[in-house]
C-alpha positions in Angstrom: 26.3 65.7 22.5 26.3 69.6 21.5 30.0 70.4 20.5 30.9 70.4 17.1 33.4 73.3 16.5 36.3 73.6 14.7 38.3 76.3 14.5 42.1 76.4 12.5 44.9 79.3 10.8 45.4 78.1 7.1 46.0 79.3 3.7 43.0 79.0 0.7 44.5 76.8 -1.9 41.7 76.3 -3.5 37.9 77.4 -4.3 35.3 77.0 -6.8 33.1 79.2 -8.4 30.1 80.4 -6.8 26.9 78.0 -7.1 23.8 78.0 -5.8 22.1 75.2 -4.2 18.7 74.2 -5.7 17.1 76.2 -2.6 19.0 79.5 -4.2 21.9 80.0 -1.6 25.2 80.6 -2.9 27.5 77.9 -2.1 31.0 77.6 -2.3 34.1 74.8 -2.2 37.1 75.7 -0.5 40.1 73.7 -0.2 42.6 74.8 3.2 46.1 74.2 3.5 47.2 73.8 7.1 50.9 74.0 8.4 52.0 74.1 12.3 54.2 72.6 14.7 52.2 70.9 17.5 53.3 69.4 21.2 52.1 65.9 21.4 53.1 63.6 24.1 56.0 65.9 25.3 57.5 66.0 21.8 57.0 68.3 19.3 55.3 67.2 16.4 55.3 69.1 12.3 51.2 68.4 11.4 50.2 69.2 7.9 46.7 68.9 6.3 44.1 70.2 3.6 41.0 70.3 5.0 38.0 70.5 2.0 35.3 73.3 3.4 32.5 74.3 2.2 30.8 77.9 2.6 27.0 79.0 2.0 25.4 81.9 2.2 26.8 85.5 2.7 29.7 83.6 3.6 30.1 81.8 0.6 30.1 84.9 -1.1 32.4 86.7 0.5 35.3 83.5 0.1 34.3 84.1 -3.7 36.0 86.9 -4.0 39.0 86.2 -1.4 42.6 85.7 -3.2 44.1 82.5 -3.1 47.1 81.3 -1.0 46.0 84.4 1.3 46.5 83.2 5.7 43.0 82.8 7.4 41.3 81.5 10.2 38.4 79.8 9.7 35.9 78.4 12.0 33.1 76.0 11.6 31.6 72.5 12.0 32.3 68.9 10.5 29.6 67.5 8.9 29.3 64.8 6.4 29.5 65.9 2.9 26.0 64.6 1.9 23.3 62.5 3.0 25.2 59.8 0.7 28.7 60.6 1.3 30.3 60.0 4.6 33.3 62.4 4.1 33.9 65.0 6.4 33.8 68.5 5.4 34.1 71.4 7.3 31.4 74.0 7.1 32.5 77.5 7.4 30.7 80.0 9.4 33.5 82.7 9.9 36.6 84.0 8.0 39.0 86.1 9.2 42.1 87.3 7.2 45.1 86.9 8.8 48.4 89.0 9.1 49.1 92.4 7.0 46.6 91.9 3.5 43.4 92.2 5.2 40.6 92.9 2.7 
């Protein structure tokens, strides 16, 4: 199996501050709200989630500075959220704002 990608149009509730891992890249959590109305089985369907993310690198510095509740895309992989812990977390590898307050 190859195909791990995610990709999803949400808002940044939350985020922490910029860390760095023990390796020196900045890491970041993000926390992304997610409303939409979906067609499942020939009905349509409201889906909501919040979808915890993390970001490293130039990426995670970038999202350090983005302003909260702002629309973006996001796009990624699930992985767990440590060796230890089984929870899913997406990784971001892009960002893109969405609508008129682009960066």
């Amino acid at each position: 199996m190859k195909r791990n990608e995610v990709v999803i149009d949400g808002r940044l509730l939350k985020r922490s501050a910029l860390r760095y891992t023990p390796a020196g890249t900045p890491a970041i959590d993000l926390l992304i709200g997610h409303r939409s109305i979906q067609n499942e089985a020939g009905s349509r369907r409201e889906a909501r989630c919040e979808i915890e993310a993390v970001a490293l690198g130039e990426m995670a510095v970038r999202l350090s500075t983005a302003k909260l509740n702002r629309s973006l895309q996001v796009s990624g992989f699930l992985a767990r959220r440590s060796l230890g812990n089984r929870k899913l977390v997406l990784h971001v590898v892009s960002m893109d704002v969405i609508g008129g307050d682009k960066e």
